[in-house]
FIROFI-20145 format. One record per residue (C-alpha): residue in three letters; x, y, z. Coordinates in pm, whole numbers. Each point is the difference from the previous one (the first is absolute). Example, Ala and Ser with C-alpha at 12.3 -4.5 7.8 and 13.67 -1.06 7.14 Angstrom:
% residues 2
r resn:ALA, u:1230, v:-450, w:780
r resn:SER, u:137, v:344, w:-66
% end
This chain:
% residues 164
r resn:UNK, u:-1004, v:-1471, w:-3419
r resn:UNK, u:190, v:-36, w:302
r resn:UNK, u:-160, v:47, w:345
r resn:UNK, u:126, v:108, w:370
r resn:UNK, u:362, v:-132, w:72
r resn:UNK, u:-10, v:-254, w:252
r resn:UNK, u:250, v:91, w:248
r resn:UNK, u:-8, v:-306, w:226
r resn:UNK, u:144, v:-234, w:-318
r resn:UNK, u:261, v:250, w:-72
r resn:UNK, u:360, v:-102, w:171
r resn:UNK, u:217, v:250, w:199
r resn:UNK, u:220, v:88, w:-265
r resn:UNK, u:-301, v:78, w:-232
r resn:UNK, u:-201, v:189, w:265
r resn:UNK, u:332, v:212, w:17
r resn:UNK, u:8, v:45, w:-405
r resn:UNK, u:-287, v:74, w:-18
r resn:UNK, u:18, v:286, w:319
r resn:UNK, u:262, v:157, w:-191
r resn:UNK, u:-192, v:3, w:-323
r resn:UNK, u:-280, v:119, w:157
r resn:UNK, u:160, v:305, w:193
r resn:UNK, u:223, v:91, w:-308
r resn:UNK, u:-381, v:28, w:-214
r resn:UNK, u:-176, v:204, w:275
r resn:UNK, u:-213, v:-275, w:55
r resn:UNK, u:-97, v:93, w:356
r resn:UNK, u:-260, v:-267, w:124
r resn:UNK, u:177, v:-250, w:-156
r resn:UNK, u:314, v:93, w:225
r resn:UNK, u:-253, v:12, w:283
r resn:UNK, u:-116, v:-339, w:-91
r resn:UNK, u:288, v:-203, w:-50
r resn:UNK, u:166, v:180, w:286
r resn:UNK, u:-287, v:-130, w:264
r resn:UNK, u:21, v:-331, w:-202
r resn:UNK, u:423, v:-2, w:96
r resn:UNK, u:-119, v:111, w:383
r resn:UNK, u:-238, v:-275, w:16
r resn:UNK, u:264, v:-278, w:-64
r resn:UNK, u:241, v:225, w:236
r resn:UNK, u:268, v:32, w:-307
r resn:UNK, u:-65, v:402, w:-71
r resn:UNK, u:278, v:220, w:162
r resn:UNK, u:115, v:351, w:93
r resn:UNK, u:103, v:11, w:-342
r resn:UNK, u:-337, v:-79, w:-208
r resn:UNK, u:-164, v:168, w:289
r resn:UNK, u:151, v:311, w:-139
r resn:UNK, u:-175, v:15, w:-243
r resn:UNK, u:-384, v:107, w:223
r resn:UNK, u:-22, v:322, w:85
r resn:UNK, u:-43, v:-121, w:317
r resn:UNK, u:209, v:-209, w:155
r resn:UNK, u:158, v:-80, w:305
r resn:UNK, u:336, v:249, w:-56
r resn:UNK, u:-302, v:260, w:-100
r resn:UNK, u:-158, v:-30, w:328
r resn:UNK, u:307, v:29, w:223
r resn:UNK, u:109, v:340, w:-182
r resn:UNK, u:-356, v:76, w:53
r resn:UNK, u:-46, v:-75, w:378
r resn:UNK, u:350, v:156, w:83
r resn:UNK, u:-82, v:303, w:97
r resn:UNK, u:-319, v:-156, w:233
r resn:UNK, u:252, v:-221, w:166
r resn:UNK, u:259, v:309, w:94
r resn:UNK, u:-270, v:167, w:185
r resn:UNK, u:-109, v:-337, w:180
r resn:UNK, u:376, v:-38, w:77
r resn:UNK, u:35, v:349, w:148
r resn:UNK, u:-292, v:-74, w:246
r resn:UNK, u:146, v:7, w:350
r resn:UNK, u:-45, v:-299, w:172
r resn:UNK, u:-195, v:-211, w:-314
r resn:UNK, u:-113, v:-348, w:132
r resn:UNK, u:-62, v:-125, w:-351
r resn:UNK, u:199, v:-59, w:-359
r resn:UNK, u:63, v:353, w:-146
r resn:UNK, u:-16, v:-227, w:-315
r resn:UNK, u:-46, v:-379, w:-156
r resn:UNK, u:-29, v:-179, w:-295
r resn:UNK, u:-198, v:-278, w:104
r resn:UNK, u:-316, v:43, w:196
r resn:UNK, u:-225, v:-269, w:76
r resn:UNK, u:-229, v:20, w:-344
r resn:UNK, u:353, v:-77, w:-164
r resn:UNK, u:155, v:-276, w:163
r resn:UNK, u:-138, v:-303, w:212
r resn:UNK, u:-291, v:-24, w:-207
r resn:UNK, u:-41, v:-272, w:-303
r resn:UNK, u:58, v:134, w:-370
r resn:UNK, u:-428, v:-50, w:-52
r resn:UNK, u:-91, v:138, w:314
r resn:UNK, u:-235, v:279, w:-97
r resn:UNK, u:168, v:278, w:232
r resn:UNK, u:320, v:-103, w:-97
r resn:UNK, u:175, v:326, w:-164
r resn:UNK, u:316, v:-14, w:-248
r resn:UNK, u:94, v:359, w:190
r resn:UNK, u:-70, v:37, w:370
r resn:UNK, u:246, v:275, w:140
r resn:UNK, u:-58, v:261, w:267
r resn:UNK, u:127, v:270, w:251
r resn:UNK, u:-124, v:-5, w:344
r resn:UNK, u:9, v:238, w:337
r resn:UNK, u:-125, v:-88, w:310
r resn:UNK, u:109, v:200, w:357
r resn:UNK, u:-271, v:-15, w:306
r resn:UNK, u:-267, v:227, w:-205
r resn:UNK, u:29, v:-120, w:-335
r resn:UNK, u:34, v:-305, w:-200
r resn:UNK, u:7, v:99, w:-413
r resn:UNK, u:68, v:-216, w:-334
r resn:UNK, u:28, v:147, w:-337
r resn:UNK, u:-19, v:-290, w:-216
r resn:UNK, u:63, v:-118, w:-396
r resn:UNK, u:-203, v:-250, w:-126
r resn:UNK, u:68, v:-170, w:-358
r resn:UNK, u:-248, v:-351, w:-20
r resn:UNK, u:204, v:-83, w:-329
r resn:UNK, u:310, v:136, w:-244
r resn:UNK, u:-196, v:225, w:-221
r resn:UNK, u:-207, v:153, w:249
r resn:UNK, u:-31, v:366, w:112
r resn:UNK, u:135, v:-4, w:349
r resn:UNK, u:-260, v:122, w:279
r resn:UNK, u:100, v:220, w:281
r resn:UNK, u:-151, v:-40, w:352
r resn:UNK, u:2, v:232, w:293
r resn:UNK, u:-100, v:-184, w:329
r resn:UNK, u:6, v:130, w:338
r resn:UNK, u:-69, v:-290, w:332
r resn:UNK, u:-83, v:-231, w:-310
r resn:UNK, u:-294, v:181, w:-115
r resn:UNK, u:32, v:95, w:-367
r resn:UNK, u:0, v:390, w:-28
r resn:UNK, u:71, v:113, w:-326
r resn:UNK, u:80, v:-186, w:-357
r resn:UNK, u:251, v:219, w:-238
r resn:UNK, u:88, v:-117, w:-352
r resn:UNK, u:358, v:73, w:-134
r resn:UNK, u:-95, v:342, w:-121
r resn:UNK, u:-92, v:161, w:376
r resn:UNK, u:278, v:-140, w:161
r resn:UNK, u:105, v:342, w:70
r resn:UNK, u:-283, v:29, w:182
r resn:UNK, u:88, v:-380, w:168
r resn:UNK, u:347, v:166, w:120
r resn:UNK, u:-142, v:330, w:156
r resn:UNK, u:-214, v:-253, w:197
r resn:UNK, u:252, v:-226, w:105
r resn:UNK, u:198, v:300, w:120
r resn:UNK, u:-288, v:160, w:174
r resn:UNK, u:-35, v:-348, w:217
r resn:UNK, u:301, v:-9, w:25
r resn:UNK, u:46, v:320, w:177
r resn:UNK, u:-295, v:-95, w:246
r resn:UNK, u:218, v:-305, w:97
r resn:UNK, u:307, v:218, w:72
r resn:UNK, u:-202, v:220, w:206
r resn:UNK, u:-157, v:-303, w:177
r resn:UNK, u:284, v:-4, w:159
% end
């Protein structure tokens, strides 16, 4: 009887044979897991990362429409949107904060300062949405109420424009 595939002793090219494999069975956590194995060693791309539900390409499509309405804030002192905030980049690949996905819109004018934020800690994981307002966390939406994330946004949004 076999046991657990060790994915550390298994070369590039046979991580990547056996990715394929894997995705063409079905076999979901074992795309997951050789997928953070490939991140790990920095040798997964775009490409294999297309294979997550949730990926980087994923996040932007879903954060568009929160960075238009940051953009259209008269006067916006911040990013209306970035792929790389600080839990992303700067911090060591076993840092415990460190996140695979770190992206975010932002507003700030004289009465407001507001971050809606995606959080993914690893490829695999369910991202986490964050609504924070003068860095104090507000509100925590999953990818199913991010309806309600967007009427939100706008509604801050609009108190920023009439800040003004």
């Amino acid at each position: 009887m076999k046991g657990p595939i060790d994915f550390s002793k298994l070369t590039s090219k046979e991580l990547k044979n056996l990715l394929a494999n894997a995705h063409r069975a079905g076999e979901t956590a074992m795309v997951i897991a050789i997928l953070r194995e490939m991140a790990n060693r920095g040798i997964a791309t775009s490409r294999e990362f297309r294979l997550l539900t949730w990926n980087q390409e994923q996040v932007r499509k879903t954060m568009q429409p929160f960075k238009d309405v940051a953009s259209a804030v008269q006067g916006n002192q911040r990013t209306p949107y970035t792929q790389a905030g600080g839990r992303k980049i700067g911090r060591p690949k076993d840092h415990p904060d460190k996140l695979w996905i770190d992206t975010y819109s932002a507003i700030k004018t004289p009465k407001i300062n507001a971050e809606f934020l995606c959080y993914i800690k690893e490829p695999g994981d369910d991202p986490e949405f964050h609504l924070t307002i003068d860095h104090a966390h507000v509100q925590t939406f999953n990818a199913d109420a991010l309806s309600e994330a967007l009427r939100s946004w706008r509604k801050l949004a609009d108190r920023a424009n009439s800040a003004r």
